[in-house]
SEVEXMAR-651199 format. One record per residue: residue in one letter; x, y, z of N, C-alpha, C in turn. Coordinates in nm, 2 decimals. Example, Ala and Ser with C-alpha at 12.3 -4.5 7.8 and 13.67 -1.06 7.14 Angstrom:
BEGIN
("a" (1.32 -0.57 0.78) (1.23 -0.45 0.78) (1.32 -0.33 0.78))
("s" (1.28 -0.22 0.71) (1.37 -0.11 0.71) (1.29 0.00 0.79))
***
This chain:
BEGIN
("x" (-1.04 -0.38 2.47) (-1.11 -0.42 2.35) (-1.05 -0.53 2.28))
("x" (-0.91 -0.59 2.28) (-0.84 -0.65 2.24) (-0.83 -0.67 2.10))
("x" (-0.82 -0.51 2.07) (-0.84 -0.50 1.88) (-0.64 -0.48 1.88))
("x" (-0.60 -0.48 1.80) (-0.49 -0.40 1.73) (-0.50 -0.26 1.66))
("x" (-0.38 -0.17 1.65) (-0.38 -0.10 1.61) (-0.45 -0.09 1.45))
("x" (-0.40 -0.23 1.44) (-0.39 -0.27 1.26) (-0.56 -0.28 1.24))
("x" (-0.61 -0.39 1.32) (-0.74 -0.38 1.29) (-0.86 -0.26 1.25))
("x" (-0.77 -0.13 1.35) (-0.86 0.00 1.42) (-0.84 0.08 1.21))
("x" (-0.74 0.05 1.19) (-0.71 0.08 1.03) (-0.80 0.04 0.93))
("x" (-0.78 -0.13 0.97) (-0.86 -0.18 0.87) (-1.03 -0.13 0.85))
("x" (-1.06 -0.11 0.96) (-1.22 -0.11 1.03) (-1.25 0.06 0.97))
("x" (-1.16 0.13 0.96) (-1.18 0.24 0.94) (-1.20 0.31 0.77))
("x" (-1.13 0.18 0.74) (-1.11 0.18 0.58) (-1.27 0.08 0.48))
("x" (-1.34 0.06 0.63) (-1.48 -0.03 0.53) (-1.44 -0.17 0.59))
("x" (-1.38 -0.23 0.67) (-1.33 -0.35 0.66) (-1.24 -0.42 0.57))
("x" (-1.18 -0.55 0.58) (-1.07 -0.66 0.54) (-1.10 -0.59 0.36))
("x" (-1.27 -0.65 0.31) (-1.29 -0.66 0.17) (-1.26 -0.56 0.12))
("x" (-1.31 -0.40 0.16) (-1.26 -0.31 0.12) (-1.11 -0.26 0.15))
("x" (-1.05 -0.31 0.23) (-0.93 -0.22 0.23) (-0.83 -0.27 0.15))
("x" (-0.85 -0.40 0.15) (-0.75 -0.53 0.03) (-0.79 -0.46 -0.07))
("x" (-0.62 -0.48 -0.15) (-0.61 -0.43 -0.29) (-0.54 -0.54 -0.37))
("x" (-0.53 -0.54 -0.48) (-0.47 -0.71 -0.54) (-0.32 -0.62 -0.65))
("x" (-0.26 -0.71 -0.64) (-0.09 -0.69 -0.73) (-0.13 -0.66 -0.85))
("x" (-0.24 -0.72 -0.93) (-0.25 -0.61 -1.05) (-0.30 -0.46 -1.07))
("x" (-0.36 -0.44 -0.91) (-0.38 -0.26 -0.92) (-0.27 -0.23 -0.89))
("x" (-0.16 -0.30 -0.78) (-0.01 -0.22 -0.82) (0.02 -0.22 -0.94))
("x" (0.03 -0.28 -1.06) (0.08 -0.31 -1.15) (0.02 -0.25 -1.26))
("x" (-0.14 -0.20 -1.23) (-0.21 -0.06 -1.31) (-0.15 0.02 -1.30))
("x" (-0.15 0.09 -1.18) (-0.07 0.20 -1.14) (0.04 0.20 -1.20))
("x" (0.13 0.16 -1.16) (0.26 0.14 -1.19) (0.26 0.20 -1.37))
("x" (0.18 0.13 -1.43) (0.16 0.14 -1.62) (0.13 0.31 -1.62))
("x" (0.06 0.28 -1.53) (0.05 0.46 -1.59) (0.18 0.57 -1.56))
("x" (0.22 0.57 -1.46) (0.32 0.63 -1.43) (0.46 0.53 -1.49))
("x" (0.50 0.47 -1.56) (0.59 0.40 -1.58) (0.74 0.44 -1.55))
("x" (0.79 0.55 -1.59) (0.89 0.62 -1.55) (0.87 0.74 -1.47))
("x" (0.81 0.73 -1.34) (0.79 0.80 -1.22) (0.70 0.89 -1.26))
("x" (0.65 0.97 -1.36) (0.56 1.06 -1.40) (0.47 1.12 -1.30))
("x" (0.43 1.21 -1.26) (0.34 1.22 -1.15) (0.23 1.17 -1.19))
("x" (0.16 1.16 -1.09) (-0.02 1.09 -1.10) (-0.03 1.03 -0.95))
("x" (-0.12 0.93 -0.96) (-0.16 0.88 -0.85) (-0.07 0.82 -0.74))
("x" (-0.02 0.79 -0.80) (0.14 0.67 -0.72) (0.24 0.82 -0.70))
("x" (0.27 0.81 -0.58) (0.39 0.91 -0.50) (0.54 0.94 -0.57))
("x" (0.58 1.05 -0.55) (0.69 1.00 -0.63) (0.82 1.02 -0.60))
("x" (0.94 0.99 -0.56) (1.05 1.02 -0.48) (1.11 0.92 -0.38))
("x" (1.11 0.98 -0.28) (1.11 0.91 -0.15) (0.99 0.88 -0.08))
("x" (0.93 0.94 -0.11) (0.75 0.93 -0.10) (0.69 0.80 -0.08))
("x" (0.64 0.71 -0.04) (0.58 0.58 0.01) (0.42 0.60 -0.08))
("x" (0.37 0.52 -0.18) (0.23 0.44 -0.21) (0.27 0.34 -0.18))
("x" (0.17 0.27 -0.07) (0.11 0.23 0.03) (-0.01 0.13 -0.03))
("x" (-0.01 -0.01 -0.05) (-0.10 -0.14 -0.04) (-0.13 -0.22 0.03))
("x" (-0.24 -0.27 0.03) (-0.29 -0.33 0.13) (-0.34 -0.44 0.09))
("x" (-0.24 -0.55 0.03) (-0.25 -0.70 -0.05) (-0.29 -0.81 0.07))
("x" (-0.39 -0.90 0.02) (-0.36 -1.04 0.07) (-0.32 -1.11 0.02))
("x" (-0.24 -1.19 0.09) (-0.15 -1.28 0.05) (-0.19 -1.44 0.07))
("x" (-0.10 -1.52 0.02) (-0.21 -1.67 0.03) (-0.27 -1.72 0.16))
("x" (-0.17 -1.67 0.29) (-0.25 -1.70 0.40) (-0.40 -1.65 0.40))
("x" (-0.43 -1.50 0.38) (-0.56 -1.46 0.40) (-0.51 -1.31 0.52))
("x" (-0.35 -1.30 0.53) (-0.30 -1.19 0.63) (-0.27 -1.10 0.47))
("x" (-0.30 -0.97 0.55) (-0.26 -0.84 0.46) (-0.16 -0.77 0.49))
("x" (-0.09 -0.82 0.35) (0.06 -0.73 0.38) (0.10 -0.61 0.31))
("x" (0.15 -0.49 0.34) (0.18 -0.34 0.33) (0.29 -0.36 0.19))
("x" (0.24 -0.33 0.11) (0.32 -0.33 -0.04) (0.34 -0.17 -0.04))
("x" (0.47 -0.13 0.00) (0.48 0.02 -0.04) (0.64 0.02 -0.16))
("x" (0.56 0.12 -0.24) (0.65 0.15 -0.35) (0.68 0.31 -0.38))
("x" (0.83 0.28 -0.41) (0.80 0.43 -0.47) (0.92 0.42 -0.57))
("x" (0.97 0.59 -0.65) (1.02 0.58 -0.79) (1.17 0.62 -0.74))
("x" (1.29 0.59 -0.77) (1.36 0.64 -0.72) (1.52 0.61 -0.80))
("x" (1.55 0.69 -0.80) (1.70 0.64 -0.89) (1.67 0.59 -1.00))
("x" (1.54 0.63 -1.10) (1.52 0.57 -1.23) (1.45 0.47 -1.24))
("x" (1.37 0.37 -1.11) (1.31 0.29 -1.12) (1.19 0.22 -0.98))
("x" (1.11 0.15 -1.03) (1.00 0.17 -0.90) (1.10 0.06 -0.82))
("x" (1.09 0.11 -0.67) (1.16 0.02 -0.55) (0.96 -0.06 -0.49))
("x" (0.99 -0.16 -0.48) (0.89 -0.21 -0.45) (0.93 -0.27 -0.26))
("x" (0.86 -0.27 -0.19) (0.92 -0.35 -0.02) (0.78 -0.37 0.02))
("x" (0.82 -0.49 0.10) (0.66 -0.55 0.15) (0.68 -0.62 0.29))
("x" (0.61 -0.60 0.37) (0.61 -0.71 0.52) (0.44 -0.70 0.54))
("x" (0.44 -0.80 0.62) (0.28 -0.87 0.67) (0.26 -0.70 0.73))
("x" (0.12 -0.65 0.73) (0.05 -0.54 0.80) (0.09 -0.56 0.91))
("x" (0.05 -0.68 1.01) (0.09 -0.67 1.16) (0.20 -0.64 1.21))
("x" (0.33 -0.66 1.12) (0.45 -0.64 1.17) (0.52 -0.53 1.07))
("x" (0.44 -0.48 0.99) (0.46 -0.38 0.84) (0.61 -0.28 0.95))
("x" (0.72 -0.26 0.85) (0.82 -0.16 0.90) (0.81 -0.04 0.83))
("x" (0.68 -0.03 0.76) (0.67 0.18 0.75) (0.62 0.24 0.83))
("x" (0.68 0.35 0.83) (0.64 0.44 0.95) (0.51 0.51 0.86))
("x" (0.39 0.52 0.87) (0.28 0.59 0.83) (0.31 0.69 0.83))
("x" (0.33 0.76 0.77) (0.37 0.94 0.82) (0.27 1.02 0.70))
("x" (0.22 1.12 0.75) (0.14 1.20 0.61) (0.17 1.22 0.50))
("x" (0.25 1.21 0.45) (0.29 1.20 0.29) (0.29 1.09 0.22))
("x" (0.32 0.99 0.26) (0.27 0.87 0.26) (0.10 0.84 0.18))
("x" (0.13 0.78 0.07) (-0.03 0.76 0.01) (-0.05 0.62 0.09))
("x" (-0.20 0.58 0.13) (-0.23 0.45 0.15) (-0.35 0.43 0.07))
("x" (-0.36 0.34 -0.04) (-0.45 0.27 -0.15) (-0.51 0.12 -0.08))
("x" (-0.69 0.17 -0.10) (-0.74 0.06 -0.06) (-0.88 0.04 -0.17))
("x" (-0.92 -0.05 -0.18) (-1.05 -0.08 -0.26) (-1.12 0.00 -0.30))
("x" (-1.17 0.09 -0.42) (-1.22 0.19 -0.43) (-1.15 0.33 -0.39))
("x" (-1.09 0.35 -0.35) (-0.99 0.44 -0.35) (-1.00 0.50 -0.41))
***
């Protein structure tokens, strides 16, 4: 089929428009839980999971979590993304 794994994701999520999320809904998020508080965003070692475009128009995996007193933020392009997806792991996409 000459899809990617990554695409089989995207496709599954509504497509590109729905699954993109933009740095001020990290940055919502983030307000509400400010000092790790539980809610929506994960909290510990735990991965929430974004799915930004970036100026190219490629979507890159923004995962964050609360840790030692403050949010750790890490990001790489989705196609080459270094999180391991694992079930605990939140993934936030458009409407979510």
């Amino acid at each position: 089929s000459g899809g990617t794994f990554d695409d089989v994701i995207i496709e599954s999520l509504g497509g590109r428009k729905r699954a993109r999320t933009f740095l001020g809904d990290i940055w919502g998020a983030i307000q509400l839980q400010p000092n790790g508080e539980s809610g929506q965003l994960s909290g510990g070692y735990r991965e929430s999971v974004f799915l930004v475009e970036d100026g190219f128009g490629d979507l890159c995996a923004v995962g964050l979590n609360f840790f030692c007193g403050s949010w750790n933020i890490n990001t790489d392009t989705f196609r080459r993304a270094s999180f391991d997806f694992v079930p605990h792991y939140r993934v936030f996409f458009r409407n979510s």
